[in-house]
C-alpha positions as CSV (number, residue, x, y, z in Angstrom):
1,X,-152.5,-9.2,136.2
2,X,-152.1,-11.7,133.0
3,X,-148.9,-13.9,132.4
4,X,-148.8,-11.5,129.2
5,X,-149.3,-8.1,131.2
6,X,-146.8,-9.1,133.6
7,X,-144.2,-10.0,131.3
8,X,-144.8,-7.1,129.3
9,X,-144.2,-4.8,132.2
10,X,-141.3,-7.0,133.0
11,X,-139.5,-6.4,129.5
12,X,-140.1,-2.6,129.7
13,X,-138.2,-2.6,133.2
14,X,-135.9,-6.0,134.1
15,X,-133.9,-5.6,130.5
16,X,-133.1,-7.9,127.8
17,X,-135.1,-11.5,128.2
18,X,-134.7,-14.6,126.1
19,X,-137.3,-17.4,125.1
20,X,-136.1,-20.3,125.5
21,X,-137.6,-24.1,125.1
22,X,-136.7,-27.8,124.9
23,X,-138.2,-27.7,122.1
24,X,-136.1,-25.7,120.0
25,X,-136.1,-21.5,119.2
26,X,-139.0,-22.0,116.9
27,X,-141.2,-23.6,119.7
28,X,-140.2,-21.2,122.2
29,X,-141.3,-18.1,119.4
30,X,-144.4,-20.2,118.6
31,X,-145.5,-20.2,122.1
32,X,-144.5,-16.8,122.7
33,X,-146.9,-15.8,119.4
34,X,-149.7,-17.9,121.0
35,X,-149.3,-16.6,124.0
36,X,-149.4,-12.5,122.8
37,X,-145.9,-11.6,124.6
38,X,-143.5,-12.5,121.6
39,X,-142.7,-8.4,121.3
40,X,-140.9,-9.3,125.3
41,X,-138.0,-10.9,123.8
42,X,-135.3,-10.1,122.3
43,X,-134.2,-13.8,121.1
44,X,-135.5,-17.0,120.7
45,X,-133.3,-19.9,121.8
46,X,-133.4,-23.8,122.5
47,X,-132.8,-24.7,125.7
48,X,-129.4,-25.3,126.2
49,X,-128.5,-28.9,127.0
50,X,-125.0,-28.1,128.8
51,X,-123.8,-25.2,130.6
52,X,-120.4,-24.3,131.7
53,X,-119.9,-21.7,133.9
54,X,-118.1,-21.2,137.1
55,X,-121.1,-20.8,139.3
56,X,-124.1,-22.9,139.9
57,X,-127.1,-21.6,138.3
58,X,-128.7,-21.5,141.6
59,X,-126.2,-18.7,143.1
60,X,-126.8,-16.5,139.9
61,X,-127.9,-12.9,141.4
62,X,-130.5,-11.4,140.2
63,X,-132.4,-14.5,138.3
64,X,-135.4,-16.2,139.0
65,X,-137.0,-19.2,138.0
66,X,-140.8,-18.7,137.6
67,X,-143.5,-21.7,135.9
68,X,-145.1,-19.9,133.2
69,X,-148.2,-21.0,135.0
70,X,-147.6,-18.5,137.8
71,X,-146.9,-15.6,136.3
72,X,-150.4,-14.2,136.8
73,X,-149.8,-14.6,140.5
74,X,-147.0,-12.2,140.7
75,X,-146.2,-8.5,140.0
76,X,-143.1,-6.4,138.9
77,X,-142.6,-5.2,141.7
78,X,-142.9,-8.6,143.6
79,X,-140.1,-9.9,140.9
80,X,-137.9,-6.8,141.8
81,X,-138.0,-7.7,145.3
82,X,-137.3,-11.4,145.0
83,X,-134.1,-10.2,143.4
84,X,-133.4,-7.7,145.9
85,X,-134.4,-8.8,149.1
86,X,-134.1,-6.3,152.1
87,X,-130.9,-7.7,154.0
């Protein structure tokens, strides 16, 4: 499956989804154009520089990090059960 399949599946299942980049919003819709999966999104944002909040990004539930360059290597359902692993 294509980054652009996958993340098209993704936004009809896993809710709202922002594109972000340290470029600025108008990179990240650029890309998102180029790419064929700007209709994913809801938003276009720059990357934020500083975050405050009371827990590390890295114990968010339900969030994953994935390299746009490996998106083709996973499905919806293999996002769905990073987020929810069997206990």
């Amino acid at each position: 499956m294509s980054a652009s399949c996958t993340n098209r599946a993704l936004h009809c299942t896993a809710g709202v989804q922002d594109c972000w980049s340290s470029g600025g919003a108008e990179y990240a819709r650029e890309s998102a154009v180029e790419a064929g999966i700007d209709m994913c999104f809801v938003g276009f944002i720059p990357k934020p520089q500083v975050m405050i909040d009371d827990q590390n990004v890295s114990a968010w539930r339900r969030l994953l990090q994935v390299h746009p360059n490996r998106c083709d290597k996973q499905s919806v359902q293999s996002y769905r059960d990073q987020m929810h692993p069997t206990l």
